[in-house]
C-alpha positions in Angstrom: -10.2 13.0 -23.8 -10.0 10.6 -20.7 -9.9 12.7 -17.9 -8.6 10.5 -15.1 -9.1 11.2 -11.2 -7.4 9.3 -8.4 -10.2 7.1 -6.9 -9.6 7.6 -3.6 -9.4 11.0 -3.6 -12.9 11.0 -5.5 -14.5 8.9 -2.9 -13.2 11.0 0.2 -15.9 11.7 2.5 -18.5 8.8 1.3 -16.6 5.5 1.4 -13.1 6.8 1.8 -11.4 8.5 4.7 -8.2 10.3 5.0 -5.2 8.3 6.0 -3.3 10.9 8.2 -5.7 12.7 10.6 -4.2 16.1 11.9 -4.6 19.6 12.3 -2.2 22.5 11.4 -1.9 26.3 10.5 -0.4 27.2 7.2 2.8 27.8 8.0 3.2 23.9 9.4 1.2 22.2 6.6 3.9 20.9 4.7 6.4 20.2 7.9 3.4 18.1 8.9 3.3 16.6 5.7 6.7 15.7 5.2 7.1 14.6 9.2 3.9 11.8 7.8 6.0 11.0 4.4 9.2 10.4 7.1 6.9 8.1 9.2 5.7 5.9 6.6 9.5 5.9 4.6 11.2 4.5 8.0 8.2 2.0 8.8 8.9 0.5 4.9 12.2 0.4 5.0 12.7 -1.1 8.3 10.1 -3.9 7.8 12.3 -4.3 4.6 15.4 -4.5 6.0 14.1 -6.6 8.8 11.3 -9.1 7.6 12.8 -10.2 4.5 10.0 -13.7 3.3 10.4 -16.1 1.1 7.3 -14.4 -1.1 8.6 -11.3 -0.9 5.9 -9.6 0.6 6.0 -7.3 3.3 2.1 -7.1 3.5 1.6 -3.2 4.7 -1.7 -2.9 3.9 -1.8 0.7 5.0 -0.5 3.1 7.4 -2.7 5.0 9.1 -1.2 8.4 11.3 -3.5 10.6 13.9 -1.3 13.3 15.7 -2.4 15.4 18.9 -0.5 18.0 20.4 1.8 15.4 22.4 0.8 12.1 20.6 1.6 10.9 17.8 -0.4 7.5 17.1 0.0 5.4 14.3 -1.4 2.1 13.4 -0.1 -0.4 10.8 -2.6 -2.4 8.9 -0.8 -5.2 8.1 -1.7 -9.0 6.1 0.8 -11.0 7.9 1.6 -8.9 11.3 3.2 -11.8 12.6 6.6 -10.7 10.4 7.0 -7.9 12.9 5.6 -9.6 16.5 6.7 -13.1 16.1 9.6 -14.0 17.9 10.5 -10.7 18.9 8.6 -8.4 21.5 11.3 -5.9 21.7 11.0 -5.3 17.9 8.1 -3.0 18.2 9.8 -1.0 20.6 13.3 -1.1 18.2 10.6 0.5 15.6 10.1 3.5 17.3 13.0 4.3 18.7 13.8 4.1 14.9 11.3 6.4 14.0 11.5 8.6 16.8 15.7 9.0 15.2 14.7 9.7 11.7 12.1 12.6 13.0 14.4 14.3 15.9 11.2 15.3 18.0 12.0 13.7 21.4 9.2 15.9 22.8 6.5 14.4 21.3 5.4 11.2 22.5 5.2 8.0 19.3 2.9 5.5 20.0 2.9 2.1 17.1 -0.2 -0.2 16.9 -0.4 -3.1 14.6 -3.7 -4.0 13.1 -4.3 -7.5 11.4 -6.1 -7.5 7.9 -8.8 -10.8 7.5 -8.1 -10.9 3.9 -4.6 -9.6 3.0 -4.6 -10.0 -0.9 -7.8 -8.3 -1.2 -6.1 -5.3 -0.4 -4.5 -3.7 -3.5 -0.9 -2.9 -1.4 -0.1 -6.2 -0.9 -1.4 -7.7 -4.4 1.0 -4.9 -5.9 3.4 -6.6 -3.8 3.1 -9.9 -4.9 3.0 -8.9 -8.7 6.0 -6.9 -8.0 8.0 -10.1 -6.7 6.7 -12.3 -9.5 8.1 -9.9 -12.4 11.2 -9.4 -10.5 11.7 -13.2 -9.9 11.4 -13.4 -14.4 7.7 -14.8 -13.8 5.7 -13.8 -17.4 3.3 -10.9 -16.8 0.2 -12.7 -17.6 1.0 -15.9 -15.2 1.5 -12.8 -12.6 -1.7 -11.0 -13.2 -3.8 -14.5 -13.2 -2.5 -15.8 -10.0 -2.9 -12.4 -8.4 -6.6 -12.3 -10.2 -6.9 -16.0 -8.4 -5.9 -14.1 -4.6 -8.3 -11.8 -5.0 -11.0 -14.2 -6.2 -10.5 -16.0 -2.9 -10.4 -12.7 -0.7 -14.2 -13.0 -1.9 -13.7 -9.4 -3.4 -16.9 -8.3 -6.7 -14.2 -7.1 -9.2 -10.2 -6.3 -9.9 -8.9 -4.4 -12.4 -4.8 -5.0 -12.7 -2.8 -2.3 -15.4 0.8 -3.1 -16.4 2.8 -0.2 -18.0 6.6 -0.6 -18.9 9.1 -2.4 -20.9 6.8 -5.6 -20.3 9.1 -9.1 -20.7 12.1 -6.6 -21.6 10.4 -5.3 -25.5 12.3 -2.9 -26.8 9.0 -0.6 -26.7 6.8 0.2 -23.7 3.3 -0.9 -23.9 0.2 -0.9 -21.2 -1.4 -4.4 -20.5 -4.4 -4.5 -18.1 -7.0 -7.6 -17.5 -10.3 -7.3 -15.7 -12.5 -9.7 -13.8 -15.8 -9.2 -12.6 -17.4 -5.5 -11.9 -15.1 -2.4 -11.3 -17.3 0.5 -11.7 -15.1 3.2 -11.4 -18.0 6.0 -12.0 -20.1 5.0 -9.6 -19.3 7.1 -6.1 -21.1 4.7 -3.8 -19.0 1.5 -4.9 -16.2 0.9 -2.4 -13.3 0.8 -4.3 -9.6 0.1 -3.7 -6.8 1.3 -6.1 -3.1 1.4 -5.5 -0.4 2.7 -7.7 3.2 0.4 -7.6 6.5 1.1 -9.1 9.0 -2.1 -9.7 12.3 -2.0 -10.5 13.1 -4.6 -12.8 16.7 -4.8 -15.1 14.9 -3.4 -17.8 13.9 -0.4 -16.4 10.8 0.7 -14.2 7.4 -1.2 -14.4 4.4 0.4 -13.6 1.6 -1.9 -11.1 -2.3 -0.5 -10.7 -4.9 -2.2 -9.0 -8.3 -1.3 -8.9 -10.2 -3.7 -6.0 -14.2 -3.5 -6.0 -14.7 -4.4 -2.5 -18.6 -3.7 -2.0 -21.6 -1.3 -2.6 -22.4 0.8 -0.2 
């Protein structure tokens, strides 16, 4: 039996660290929880909405949220931040007001930082992303995942792993497709890895995008 583990969650505390830092009791936890789900939903959606490219990617690399008793920071790690400073100054602002509606706590203070990424597509978020706009655009699945395979080559990344699941090119019957180039050693703890988990919506049904990114050894 393949027993599978998320491989983030099985790096935490050696090369991974948590992406909402916080304290709560109990009773909170999942108020706290859902308040970070809310954060990261309105952030997506407006930088949908809002920063609509010709590639189709909105390049959230990740977001990362630290609360204190007043504060609530958060910092956007972004591939292309100019979508959301360029030409606009107020736009940040018109973020957090935004935010600051969809969680109803005028109380606490919001505070948005944008963080630039050196090498966007060797971050699995935004290679999803790109895949993601290829299969939607009628691009072949294989033409996808070599070009994305290509990105990542250039990020100067060791290894990437890319997994297809779905009704691939609209087949009656659902199949997984994956390709691999250079190392991904998934058992090793000490290898920096990068994995991300996609869902497409194509007009055959729901596609299924993970990447696994072998960054470096620790």
């Amino acid at each position: 039996m393949g027993q599978k583990i998320n491989p983030l969650g099985f790096r935490l505390g050696t090369t991974q660290s948590h992406h909402s830092l916080w304290f709560a009791q109990p009773k909170n936890y999942s108020e706290s929880l859902q308040e970070d789900e809310k954060i990261r939903d309105c952030i997506k959606n407006y930088v949908q909405k809002n920063m609509r490219i010709s590639s189709g990617v909105e390049g959230i690399a990740r977001i990362k949220i630290q609360k204190r008793i007043d504060l609530i920071q958060v910092i956007i790690y972004m591939g292309f931040p100019k979508l959301l400073i360029e030409g606009k100054p107020r736009r940040i602002e018109e973020l957090q007001m935004n935010v600051q509606k969809n969680l109803n706590c005028m109380n606490v203070k919001l505070n948005i930082a944008i963080t630039r990424i050196a090498n966007p597509y060797g971050h699995p978020n935004i290679l999803a992303e790109f895949i993601a706009g290829q299969l939607k655009n009628r691009v072949s699945f294989r033409k996808a995942m070599k070009k994305a395979i290509e990105l990542t080559e250039q990020a100067g990344t060791k290894g990437v792993q890319i997994q297809i699941a779905g009704r691939i090119d609209g087949k009656e019957i659902a199949r997984v497709e994956w390709i691999r180039e250079g190392r991904v050693p998934l058992q090793t703890i000490r290898a920096k890895i990068d994995y991300c988990s996609y869902t497409v919506r194509t007009i055959y049904g729901v596609l299924g995008i993970k990447i696994w990114i072998f960054v470096n050894e620790e």
